[in-house]
N, C-alpha and C positions, 0 to 999 in steps of 0.2 A: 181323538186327536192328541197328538203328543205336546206336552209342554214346551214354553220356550228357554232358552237358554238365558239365563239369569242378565248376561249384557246386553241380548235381546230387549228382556223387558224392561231393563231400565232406559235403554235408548227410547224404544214405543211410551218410558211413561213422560223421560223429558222430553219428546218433542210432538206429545200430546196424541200420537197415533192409535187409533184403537184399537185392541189386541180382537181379531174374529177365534169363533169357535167352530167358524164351518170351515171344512176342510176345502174347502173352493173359494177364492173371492171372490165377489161380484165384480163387475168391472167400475172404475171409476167414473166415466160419465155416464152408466147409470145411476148410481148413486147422489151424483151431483146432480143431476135432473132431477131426478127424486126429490130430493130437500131442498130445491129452488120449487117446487111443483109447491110444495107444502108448504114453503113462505107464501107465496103469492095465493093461497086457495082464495086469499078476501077479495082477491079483483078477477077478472077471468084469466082466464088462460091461455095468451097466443103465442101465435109462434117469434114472434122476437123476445119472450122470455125463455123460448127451448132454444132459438138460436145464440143467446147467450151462453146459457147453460152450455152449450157444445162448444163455445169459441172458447170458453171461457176457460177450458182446459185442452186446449189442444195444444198441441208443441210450436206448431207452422203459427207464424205473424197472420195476421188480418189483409193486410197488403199485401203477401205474398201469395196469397190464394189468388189473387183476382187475376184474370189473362194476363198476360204478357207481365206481369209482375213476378219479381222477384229474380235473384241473381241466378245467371246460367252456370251449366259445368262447365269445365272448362274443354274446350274445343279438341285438345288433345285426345281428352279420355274418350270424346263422343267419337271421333275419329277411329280409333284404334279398337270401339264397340261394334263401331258400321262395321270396321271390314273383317273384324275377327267371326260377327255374326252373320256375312254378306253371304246371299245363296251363291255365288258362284269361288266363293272363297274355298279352295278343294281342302277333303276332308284332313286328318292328323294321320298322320302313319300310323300301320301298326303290323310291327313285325310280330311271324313268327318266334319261336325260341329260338332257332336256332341262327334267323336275321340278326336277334337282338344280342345274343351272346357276340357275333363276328362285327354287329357294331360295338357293342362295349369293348370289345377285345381292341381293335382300331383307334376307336377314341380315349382310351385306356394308354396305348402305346404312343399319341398323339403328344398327352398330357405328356407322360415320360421325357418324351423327345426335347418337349420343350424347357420342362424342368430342368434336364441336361444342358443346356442350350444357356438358360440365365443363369447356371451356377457355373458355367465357363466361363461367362462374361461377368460374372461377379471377382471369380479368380482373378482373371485378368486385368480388371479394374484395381483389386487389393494390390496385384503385381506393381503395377503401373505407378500408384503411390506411394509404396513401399518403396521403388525406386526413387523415387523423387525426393521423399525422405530422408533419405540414407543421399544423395545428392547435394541437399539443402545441409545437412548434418555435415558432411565434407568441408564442403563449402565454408561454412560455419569455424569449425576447429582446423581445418589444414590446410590451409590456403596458405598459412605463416602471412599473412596481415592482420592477426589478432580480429577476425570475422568484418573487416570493414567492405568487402567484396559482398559477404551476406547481407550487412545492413544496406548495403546502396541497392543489390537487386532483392532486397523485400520494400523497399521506398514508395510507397503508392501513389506519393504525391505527382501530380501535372499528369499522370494516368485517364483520370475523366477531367476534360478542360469545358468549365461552365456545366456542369452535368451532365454532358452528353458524351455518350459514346465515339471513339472514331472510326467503332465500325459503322456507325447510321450517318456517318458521313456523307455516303451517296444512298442512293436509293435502291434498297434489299432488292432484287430480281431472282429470278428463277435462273437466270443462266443470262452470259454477255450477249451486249448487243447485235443482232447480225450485220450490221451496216457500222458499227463501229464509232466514231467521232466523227458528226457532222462539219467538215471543216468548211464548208460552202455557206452555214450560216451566219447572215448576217440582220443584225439588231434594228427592227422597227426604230421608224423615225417619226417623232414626233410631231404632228401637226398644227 
């Protein structure tokens, strides 16, 4: 057996661990069985002294062992185990070479399209402010008002009245009413 590494041994001597010479460990609750075995030889030997010895190093609580104890997974993952391992769940593709190259190639050109697609809409965004900029800038220096045009429309004030919005003014829809302003209603009377 090969020696240990000098930070090795000083860790195993401070934290009291014994260095073995056999190239296999034993397992640990044999071991611990063992030397509970051999404390107790002066009384007999049953089994709520081995079933300490076993609790006594297992990872899992006492409580979680028992039925219906201890916390479940969560509903998702068991969900998503069923049906990924469900026999009627049909099997994974699997192309040929020559399937897989014309889908790579597809989804390859996909990626592309799209890329294309956000860096135009990116341009055109940078366009769109750059304008605005160069608007605001105008506005700012040549107006011949010495920018008071610019200060009144960057003015934020009375913009949100009591912190609300005036577009949540009414209530966000998908699209206007078909029937429009009920003008036939009229207000419950009080009893």
């Amino acid at each position: 057996m090969r020696s240990l590494s000098p930070v090795l041994a000083s860790l195993a001597n401070v934290f009291r661990i014994p260095i073995s010479q056999t190239s296999t460990r034993p397992s640990v609750t044999r071991m611990c069985n063992e030397a509970l075995l051999k404390k107790s030889t002066s009384g007999p030997v049953t089994s709520a002294v081995q079933a300490t010895a076993a609790r006594s190093f297992s990872t899992t609580n006492a409580l979680l062992k028992r039925k219906g104890g201890g916390p479940r997974g969560d509903r998702r993952v068991t969900l998503i185990r069923y049906f990924l391992h469900h026999p009627k769940t049909p099997r994974p593709l699997r192309f040929s070479r020559t399937r897989y190259l014309r889908h790579w190639t597809i989804h390859r050109a996909w990626q592309l399209f799209q890329a294309q697609q956000r860096r135009s809409e990116q341009l055109e965004l940078q366009r769109q402010w750059q304008a605005m900029n160069a608007a605001c800038e105008e506005l700012r220096t040549g107006a011949g008002d010495g920018g008071k045009l610019f200060r009144k429309s960057m003015n934020k004030r009375g913009v949100f009245r009591d912190l609300f919005p005036i577009e949540y003014g009414r209530l966000q829809t998908e699209a206007p009413s078909q029937e429009g302003w009920n003008h036939e209603w009229k207000r419950m009377e009080k009893k």
